[in-house]
mmJSON file of the N, C-alpha and C atoms, coordinates in Angstrom:
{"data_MODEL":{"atom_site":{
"group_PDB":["ATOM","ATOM","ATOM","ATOM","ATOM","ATOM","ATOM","ATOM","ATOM","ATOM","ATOM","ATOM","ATOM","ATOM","ATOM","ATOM","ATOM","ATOM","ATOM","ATOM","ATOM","ATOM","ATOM","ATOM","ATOM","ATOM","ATOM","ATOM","ATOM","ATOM","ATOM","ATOM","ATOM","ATOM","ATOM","ATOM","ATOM","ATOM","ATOM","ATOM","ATOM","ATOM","ATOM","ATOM","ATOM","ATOM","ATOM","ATOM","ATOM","ATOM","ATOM","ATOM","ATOM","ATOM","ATOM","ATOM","ATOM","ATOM","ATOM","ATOM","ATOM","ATOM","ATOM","ATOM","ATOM","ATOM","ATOM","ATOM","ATOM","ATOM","ATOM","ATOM","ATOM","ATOM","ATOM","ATOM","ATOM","ATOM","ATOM","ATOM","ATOM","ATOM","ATOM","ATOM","ATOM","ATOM","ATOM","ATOM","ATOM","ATOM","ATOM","ATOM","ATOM","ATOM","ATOM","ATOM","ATOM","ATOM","ATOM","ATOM","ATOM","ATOM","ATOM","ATOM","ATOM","ATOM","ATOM","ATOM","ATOM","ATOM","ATOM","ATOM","ATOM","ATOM","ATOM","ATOM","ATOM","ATOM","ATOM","ATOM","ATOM","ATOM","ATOM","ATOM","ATOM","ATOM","ATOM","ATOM","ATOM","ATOM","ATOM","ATOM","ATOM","ATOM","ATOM","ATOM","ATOM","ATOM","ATOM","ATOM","ATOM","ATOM","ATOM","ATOM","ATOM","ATOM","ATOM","ATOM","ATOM","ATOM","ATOM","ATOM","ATOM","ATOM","ATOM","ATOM","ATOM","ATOM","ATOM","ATOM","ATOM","ATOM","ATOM","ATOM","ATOM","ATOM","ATOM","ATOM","ATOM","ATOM","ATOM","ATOM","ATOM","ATOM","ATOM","ATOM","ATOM","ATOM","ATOM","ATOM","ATOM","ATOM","ATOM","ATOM","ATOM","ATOM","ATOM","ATOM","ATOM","ATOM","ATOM","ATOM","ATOM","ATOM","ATOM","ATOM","ATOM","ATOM","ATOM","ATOM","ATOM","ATOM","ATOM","ATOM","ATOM","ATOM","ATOM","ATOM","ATOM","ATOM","ATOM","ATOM","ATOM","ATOM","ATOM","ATOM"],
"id":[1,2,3,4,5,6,7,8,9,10,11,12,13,14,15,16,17,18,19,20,21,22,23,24,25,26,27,28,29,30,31,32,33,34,35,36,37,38,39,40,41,42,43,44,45,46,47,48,49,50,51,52,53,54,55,56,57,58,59,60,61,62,63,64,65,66,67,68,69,70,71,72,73,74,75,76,77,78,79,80,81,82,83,84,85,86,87,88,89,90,91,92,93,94,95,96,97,98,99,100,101,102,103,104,105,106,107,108,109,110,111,112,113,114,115,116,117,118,119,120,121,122,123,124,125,126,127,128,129,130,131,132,133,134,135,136,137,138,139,140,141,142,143,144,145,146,147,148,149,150,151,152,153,154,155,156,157,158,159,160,161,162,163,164,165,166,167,168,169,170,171,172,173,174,175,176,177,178,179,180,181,182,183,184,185,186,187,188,189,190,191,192,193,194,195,196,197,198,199,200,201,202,203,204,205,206,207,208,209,210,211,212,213,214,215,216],
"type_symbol":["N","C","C","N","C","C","N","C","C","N","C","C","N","C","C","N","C","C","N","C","C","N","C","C","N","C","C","N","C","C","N","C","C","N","C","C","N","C","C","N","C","C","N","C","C","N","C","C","N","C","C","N","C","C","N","C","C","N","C","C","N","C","C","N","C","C","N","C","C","N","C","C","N","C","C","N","C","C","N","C","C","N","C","C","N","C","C","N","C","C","N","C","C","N","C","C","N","C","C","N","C","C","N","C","C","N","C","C","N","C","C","N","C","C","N","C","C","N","C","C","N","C","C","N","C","C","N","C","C","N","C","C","N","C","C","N","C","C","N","C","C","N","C","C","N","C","C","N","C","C","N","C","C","N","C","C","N","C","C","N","C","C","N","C","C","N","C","C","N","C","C","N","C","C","N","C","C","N","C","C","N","C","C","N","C","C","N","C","C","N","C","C","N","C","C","N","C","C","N","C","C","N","C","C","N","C","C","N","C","C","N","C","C","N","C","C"],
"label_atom_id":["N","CA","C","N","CA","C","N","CA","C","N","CA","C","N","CA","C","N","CA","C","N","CA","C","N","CA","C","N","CA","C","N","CA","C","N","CA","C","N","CA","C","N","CA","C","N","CA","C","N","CA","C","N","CA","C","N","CA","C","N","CA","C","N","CA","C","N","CA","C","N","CA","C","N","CA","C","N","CA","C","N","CA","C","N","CA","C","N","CA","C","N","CA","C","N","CA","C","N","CA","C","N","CA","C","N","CA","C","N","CA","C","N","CA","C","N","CA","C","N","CA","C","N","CA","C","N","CA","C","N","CA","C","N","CA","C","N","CA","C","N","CA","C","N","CA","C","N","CA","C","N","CA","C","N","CA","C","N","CA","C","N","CA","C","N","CA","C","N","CA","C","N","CA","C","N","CA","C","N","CA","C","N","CA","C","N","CA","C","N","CA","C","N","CA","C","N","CA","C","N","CA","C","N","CA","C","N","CA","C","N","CA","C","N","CA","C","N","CA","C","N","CA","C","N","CA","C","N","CA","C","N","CA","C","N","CA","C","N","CA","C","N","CA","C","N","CA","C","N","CA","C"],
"label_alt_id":[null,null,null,null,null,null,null,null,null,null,null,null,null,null,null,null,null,null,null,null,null,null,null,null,null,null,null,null,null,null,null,null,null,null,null,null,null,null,null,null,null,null,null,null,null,null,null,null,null,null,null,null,null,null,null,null,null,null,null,null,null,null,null,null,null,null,null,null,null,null,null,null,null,null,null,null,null,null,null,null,null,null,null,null,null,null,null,null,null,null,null,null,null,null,null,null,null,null,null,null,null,null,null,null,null,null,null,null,null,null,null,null,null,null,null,null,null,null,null,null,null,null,null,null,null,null,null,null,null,null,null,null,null,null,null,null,null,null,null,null,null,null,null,null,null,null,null,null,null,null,null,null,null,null,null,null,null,null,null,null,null,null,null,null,null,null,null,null,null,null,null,null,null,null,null,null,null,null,null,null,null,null,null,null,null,null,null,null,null,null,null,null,null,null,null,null,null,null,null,null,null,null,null,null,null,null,null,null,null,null,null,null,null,null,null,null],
"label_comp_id":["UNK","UNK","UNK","UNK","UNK","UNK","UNK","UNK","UNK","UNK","UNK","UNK","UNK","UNK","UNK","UNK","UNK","UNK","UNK","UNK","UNK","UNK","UNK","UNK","UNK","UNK","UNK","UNK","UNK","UNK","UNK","UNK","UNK","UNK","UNK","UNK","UNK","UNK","UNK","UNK","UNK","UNK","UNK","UNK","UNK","UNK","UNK","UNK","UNK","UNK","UNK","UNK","UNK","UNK","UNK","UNK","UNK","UNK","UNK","UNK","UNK","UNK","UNK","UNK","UNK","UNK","UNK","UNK","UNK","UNK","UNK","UNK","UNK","UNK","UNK","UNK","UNK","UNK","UNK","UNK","UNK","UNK","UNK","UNK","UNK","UNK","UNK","UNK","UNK","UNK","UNK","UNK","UNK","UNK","UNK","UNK","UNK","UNK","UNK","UNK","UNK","UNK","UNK","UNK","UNK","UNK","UNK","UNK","UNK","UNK","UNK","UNK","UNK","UNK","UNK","UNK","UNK","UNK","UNK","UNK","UNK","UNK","UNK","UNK","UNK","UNK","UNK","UNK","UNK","UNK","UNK","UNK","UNK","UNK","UNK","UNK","UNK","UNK","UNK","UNK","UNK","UNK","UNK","UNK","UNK","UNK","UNK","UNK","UNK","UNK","UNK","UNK","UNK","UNK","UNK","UNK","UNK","UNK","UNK","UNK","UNK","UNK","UNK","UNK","UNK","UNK","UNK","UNK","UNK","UNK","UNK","UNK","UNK","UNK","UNK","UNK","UNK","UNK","UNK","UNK","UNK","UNK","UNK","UNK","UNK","UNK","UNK","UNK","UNK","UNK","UNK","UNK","UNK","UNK","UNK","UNK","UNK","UNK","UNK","UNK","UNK","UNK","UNK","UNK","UNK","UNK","UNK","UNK","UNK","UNK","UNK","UNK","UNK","UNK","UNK","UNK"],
"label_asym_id":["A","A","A","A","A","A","A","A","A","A","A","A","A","A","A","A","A","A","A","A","A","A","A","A","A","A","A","A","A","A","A","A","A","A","A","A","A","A","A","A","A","A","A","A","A","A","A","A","A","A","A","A","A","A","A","A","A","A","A","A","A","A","A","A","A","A","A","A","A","A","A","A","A","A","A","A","A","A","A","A","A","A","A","A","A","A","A","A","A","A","A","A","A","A","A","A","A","A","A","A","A","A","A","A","A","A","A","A","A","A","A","A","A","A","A","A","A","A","A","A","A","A","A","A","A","A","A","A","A","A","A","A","A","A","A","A","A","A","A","A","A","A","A","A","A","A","A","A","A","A","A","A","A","A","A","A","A","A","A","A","A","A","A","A","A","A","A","A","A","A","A","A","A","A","A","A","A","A","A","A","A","A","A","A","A","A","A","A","A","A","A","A","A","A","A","A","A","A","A","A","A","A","A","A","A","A","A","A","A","A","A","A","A","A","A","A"],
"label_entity_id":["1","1","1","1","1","1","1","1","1","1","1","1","1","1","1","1","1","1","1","1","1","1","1","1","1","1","1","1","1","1","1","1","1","1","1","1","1","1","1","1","1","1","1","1","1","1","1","1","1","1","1","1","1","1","1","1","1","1","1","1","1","1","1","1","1","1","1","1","1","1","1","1","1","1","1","1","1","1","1","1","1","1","1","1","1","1","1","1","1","1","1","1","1","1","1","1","1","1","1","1","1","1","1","1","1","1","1","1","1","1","1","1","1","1","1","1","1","1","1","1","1","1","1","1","1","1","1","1","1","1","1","1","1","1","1","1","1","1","1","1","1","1","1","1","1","1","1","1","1","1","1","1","1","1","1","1","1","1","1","1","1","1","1","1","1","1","1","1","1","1","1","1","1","1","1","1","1","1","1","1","1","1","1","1","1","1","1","1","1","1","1","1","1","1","1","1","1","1","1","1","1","1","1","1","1","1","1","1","1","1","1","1","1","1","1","1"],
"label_seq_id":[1,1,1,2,2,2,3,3,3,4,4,4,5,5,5,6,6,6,7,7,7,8,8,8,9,9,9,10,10,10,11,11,11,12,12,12,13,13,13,14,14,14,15,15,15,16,16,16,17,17,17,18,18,18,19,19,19,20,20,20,21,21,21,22,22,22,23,23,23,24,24,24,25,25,25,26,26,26,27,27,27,28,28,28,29,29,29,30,30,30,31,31,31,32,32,32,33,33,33,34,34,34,35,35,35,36,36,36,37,37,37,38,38,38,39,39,39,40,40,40,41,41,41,42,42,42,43,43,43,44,44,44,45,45,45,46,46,46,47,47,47,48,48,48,49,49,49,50,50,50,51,51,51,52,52,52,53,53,53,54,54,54,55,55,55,56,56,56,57,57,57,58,58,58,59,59,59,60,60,60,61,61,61,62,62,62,63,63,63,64,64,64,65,65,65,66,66,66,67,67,67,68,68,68,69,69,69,70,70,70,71,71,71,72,72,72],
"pdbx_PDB_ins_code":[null,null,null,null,null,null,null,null,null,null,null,null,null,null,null,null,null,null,null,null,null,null,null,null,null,null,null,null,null,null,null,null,null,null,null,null,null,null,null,null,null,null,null,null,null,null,null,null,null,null,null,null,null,null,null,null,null,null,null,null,null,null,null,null,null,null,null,null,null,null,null,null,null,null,null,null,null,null,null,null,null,null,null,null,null,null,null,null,null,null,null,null,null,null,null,null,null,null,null,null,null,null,null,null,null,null,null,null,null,null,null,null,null,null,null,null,null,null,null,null,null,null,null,null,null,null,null,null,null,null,null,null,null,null,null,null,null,null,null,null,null,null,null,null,null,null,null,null,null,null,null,null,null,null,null,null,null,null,null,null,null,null,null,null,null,null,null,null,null,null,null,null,null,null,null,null,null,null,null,null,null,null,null,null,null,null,null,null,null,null,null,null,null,null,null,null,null,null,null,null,null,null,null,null,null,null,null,null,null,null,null,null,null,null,null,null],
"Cartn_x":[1.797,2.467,3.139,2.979,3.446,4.792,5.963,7.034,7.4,8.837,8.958,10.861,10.548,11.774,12.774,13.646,14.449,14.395,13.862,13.592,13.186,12.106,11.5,11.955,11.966,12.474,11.942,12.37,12.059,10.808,10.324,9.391,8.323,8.913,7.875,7.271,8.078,7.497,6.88,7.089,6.243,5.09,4.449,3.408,2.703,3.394,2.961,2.246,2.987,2.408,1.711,1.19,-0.2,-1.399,-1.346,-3.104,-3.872,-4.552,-5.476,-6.236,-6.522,-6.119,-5.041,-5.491,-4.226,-5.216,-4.34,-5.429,-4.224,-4.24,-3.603,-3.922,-3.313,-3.543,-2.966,-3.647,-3.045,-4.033,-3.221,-3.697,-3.088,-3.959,-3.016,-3.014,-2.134,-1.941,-3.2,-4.068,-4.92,-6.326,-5.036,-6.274,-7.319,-7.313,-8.418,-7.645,-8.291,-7.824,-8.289,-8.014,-8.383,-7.945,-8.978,-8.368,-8.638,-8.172,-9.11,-8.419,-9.511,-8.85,-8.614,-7.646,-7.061,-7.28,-6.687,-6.782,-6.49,-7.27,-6.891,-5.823,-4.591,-3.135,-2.53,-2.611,-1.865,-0.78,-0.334,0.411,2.047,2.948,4.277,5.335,6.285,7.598,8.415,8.838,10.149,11.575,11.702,12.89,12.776,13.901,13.939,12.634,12.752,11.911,11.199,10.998,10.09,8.553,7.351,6.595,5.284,4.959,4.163,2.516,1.831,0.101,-0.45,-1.071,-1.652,-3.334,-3.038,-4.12,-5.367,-6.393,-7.726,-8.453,-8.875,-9.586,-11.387,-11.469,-12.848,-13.659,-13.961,-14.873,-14.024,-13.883,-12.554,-11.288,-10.314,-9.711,-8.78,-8.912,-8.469,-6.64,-6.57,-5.115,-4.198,-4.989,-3.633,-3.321,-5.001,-4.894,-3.944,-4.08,-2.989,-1.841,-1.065,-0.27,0.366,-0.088,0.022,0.042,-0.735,-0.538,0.7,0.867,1.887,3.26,3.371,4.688,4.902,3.998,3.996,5.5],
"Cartn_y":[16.538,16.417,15.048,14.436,13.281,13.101,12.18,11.776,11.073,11.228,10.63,9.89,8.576,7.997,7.12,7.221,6.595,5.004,3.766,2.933,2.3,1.235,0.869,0.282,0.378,0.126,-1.078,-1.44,-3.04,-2.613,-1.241,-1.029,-0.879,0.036,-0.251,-1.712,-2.594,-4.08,-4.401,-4.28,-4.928,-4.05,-2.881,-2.435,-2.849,-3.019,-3.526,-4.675,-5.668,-7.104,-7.06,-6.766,-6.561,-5.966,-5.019,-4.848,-5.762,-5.713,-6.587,-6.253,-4.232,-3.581,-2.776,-2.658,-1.122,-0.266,0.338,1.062,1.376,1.203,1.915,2.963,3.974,5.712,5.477,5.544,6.024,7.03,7.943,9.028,8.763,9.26,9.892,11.035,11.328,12.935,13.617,13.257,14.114,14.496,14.109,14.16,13.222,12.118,11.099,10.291,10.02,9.735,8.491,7.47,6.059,5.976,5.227,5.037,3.531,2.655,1.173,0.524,-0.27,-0.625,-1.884,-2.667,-4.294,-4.572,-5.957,-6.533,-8.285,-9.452,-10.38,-11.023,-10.308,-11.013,-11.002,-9.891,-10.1,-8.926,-8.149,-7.483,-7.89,-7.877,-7.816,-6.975,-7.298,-5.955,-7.367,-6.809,-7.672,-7.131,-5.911,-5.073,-3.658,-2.974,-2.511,-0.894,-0.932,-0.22,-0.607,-1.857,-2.393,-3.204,-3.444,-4.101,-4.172,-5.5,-6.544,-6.818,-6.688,-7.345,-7.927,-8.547,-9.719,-8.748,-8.457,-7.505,-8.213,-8.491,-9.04,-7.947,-8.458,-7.469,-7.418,-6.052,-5.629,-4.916,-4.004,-2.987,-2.12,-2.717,-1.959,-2.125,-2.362,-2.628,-1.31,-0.267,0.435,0.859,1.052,0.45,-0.017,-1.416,-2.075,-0.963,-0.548,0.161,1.512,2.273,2.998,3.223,1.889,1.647,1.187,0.469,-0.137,1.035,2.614,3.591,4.184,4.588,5.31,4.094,3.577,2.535,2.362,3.008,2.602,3.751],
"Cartn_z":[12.536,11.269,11.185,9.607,10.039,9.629,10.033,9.794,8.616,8.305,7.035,7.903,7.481,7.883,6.502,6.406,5.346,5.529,5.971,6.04,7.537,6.933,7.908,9.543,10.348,11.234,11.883,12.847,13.465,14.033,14.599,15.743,14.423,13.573,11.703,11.774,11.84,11.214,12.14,13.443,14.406,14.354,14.203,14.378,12.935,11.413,10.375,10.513,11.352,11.287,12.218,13.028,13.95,13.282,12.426,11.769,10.821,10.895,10.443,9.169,9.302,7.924,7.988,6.112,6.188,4.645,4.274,3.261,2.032,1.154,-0.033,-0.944,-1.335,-1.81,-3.367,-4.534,-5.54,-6.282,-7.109,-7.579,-9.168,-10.015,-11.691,-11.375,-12.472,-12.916,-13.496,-13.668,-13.592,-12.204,-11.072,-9.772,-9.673,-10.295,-9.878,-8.617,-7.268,-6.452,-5.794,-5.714,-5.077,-4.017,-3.456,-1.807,-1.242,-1.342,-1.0,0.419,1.351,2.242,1.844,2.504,1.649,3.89,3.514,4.559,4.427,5.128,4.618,5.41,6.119,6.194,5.592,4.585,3.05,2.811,4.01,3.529,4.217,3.545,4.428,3.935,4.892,4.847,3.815,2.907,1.977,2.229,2.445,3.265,3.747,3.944,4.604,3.965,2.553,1.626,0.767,1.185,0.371,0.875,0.585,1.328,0.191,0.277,-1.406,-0.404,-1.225,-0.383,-1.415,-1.47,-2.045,-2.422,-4.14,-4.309,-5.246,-3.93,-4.387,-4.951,-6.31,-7.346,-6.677,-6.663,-6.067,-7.216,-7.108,-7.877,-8.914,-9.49,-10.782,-10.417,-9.634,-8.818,-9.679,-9.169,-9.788,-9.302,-7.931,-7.823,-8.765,-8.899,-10.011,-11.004,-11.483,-13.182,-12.546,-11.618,-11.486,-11.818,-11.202,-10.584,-12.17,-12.646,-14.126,-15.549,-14.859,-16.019,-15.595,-14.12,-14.058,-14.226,-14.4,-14.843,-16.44,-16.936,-18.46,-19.009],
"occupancy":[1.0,1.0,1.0,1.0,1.0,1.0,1.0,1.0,1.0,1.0,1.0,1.0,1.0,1.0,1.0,1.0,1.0,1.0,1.0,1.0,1.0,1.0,1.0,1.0,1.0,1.0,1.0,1.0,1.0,1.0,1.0,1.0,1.0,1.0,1.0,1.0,1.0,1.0,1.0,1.0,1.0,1.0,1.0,1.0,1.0,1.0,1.0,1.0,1.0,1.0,1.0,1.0,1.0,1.0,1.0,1.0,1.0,1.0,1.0,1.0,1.0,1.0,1.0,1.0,1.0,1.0,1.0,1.0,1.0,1.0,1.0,1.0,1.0,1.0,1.0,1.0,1.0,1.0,1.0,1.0,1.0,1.0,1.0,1.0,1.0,1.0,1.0,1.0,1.0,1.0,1.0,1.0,1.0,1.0,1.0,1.0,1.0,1.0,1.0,1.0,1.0,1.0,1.0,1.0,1.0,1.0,1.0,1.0,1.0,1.0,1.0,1.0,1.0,1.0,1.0,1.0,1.0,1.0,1.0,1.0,1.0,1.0,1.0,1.0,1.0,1.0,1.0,1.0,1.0,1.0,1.0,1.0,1.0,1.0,1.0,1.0,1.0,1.0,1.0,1.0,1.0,1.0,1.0,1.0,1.0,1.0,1.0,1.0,1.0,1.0,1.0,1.0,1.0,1.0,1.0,1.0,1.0,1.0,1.0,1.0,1.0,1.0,1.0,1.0,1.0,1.0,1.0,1.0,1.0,1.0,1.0,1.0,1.0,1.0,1.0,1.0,1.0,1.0,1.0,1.0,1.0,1.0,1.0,1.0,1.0,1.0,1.0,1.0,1.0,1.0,1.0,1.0,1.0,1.0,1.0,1.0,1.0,1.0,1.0,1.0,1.0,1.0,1.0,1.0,1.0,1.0,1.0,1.0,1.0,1.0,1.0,1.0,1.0,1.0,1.0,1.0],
"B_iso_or_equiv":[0.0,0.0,0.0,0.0,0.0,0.0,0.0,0.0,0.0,0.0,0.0,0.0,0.0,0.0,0.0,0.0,0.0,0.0,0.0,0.0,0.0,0.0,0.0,0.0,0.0,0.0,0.0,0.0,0.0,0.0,0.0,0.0,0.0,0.0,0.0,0.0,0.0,0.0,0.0,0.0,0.0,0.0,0.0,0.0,0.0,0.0,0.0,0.0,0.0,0.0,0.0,0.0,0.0,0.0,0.0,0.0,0.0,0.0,0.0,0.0,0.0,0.0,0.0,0.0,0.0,0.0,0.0,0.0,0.0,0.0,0.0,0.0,0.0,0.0,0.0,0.0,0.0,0.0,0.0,0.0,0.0,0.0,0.0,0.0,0.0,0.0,0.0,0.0,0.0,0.0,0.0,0.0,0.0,0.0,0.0,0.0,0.0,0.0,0.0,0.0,0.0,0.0,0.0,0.0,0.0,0.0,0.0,0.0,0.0,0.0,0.0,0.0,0.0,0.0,0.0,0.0,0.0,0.0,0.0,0.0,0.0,0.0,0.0,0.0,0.0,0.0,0.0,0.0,0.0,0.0,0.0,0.0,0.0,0.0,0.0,0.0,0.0,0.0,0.0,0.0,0.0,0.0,0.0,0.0,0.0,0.0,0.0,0.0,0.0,0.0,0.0,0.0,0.0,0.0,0.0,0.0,0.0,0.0,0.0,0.0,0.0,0.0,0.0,0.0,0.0,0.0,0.0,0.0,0.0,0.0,0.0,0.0,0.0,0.0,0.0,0.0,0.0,0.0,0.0,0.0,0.0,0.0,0.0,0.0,0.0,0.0,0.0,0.0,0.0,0.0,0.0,0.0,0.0,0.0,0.0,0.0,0.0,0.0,0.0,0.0,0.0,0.0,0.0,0.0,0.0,0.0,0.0,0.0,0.0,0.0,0.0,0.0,0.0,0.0,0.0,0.0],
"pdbx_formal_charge":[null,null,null,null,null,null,null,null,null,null,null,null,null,null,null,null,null,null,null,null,null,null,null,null,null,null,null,null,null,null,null,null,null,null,null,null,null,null,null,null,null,null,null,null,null,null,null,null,null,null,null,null,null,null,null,null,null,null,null,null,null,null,null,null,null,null,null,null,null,null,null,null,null,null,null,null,null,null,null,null,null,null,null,null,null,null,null,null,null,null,null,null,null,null,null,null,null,null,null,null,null,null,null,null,null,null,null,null,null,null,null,null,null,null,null,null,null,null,null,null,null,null,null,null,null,null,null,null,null,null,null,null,null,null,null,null,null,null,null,null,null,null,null,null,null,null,null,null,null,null,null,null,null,null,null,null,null,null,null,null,null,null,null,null,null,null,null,null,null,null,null,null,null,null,null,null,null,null,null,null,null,null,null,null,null,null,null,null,null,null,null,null,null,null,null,null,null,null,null,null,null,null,null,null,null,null,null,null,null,null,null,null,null,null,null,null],
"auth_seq_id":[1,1,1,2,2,2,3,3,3,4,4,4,5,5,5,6,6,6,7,7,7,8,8,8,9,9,9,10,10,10,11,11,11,12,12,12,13,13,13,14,14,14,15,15,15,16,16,16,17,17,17,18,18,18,19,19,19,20,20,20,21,21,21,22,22,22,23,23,23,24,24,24,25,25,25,26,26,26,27,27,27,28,28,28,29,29,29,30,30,30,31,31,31,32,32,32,33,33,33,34,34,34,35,35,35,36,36,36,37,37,37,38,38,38,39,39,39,40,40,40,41,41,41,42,42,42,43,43,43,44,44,44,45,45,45,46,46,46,47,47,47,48,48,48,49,49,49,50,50,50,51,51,51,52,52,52,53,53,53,54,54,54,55,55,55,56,56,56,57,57,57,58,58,58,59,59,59,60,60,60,61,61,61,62,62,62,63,63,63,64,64,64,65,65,65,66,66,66,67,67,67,68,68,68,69,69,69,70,70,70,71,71,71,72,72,72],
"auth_comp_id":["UNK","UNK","UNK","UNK","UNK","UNK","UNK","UNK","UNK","UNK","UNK","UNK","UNK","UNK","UNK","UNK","UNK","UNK","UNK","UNK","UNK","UNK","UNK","UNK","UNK","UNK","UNK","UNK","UNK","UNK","UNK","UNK","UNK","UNK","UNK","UNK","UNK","UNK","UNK","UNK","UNK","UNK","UNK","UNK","UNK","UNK","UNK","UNK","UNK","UNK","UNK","UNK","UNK","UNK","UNK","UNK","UNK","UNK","UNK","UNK","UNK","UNK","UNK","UNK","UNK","UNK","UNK","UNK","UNK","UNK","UNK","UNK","UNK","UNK","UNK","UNK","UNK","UNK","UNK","UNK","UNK","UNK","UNK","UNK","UNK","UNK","UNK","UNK","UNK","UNK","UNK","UNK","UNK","UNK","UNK","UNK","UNK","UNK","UNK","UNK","UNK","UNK","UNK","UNK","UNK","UNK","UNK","UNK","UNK","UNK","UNK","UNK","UNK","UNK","UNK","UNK","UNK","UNK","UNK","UNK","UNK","UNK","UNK","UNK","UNK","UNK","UNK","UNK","UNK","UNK","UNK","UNK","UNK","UNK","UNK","UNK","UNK","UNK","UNK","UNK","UNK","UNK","UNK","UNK","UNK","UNK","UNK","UNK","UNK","UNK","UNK","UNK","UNK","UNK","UNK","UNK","UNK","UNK","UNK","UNK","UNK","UNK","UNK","UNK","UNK","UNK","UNK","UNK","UNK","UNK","UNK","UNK","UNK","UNK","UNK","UNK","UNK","UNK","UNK","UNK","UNK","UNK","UNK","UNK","UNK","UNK","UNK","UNK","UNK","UNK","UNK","UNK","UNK","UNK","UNK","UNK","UNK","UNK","UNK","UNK","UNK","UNK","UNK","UNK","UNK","UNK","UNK","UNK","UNK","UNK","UNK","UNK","UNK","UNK","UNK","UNK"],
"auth_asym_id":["A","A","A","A","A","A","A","A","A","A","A","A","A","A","A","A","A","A","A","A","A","A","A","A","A","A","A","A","A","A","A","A","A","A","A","A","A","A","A","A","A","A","A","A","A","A","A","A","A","A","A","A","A","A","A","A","A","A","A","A","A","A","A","A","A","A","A","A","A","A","A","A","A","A","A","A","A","A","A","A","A","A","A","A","A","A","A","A","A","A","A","A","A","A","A","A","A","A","A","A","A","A","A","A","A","A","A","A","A","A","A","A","A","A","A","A","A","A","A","A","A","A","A","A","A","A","A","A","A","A","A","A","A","A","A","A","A","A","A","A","A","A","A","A","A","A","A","A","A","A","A","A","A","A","A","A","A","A","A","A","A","A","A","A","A","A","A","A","A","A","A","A","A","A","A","A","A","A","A","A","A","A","A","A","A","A","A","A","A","A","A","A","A","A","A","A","A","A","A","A","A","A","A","A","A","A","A","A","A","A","A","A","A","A","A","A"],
"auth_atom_id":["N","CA","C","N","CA","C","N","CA","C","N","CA","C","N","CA","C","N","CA","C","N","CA","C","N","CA","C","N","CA","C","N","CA","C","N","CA","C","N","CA","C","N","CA","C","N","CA","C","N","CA","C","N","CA","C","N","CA","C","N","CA","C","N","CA","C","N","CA","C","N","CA","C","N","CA","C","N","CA","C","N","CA","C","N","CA","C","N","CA","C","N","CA","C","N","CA","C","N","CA","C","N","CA","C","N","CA","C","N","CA","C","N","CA","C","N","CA","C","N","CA","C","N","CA","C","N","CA","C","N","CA","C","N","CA","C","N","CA","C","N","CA","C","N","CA","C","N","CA","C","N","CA","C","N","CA","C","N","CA","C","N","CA","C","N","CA","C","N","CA","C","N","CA","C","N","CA","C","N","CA","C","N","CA","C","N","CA","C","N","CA","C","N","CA","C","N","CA","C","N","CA","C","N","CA","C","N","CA","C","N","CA","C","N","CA","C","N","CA","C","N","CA","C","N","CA","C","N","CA","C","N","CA","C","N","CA","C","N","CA","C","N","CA","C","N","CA","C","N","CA","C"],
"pdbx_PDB_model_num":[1,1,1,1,1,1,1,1,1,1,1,1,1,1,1,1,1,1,1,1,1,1,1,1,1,1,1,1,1,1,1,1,1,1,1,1,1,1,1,1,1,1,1,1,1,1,1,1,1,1,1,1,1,1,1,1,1,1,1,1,1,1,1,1,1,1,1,1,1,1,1,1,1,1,1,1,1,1,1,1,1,1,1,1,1,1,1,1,1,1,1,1,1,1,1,1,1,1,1,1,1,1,1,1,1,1,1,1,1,1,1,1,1,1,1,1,1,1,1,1,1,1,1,1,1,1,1,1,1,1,1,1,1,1,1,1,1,1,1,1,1,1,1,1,1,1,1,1,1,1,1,1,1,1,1,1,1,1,1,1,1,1,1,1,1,1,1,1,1,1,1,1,1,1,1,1,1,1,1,1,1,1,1,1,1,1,1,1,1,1,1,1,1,1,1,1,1,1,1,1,1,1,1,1,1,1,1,1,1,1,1,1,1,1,1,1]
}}}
């Protein structure tokens, strides 16, 4: 089962900045579910709850559009 911690920790950032990927999860409300792996060097920690990647547009890049409906 996995853990849920209230902000990232130092042993967090150091295992963050060692991969080479990582993968990002967004879903809408109506169950359409994206899953894309990113990579690059492009992701970092900005604080302690926060962390920005540098999002190269692929095949619909549907992420952004996610990310961009549920904020509306």
């Amino acid at each position: 089962m996995g853990q849920r911690y209230q902000e990232l920790q130092d042993s967090h950032r150091a295992f963050i900045a060692g991969q080479k990927l990582f993968f990002v999860a967004t879903a809408m409300p109506d169950g359409h579910v994206n899953l894309s792996p990113k990579g690059m060097d492009s992701l970092r920690v900005l604080g302690p709850n926060r962390v920005a990647w540098l999002n190269v547009t692929g095949s619909g890049n549907e992420t952004a559009s996610h990310i961009e409906r549920s904020s509306a």
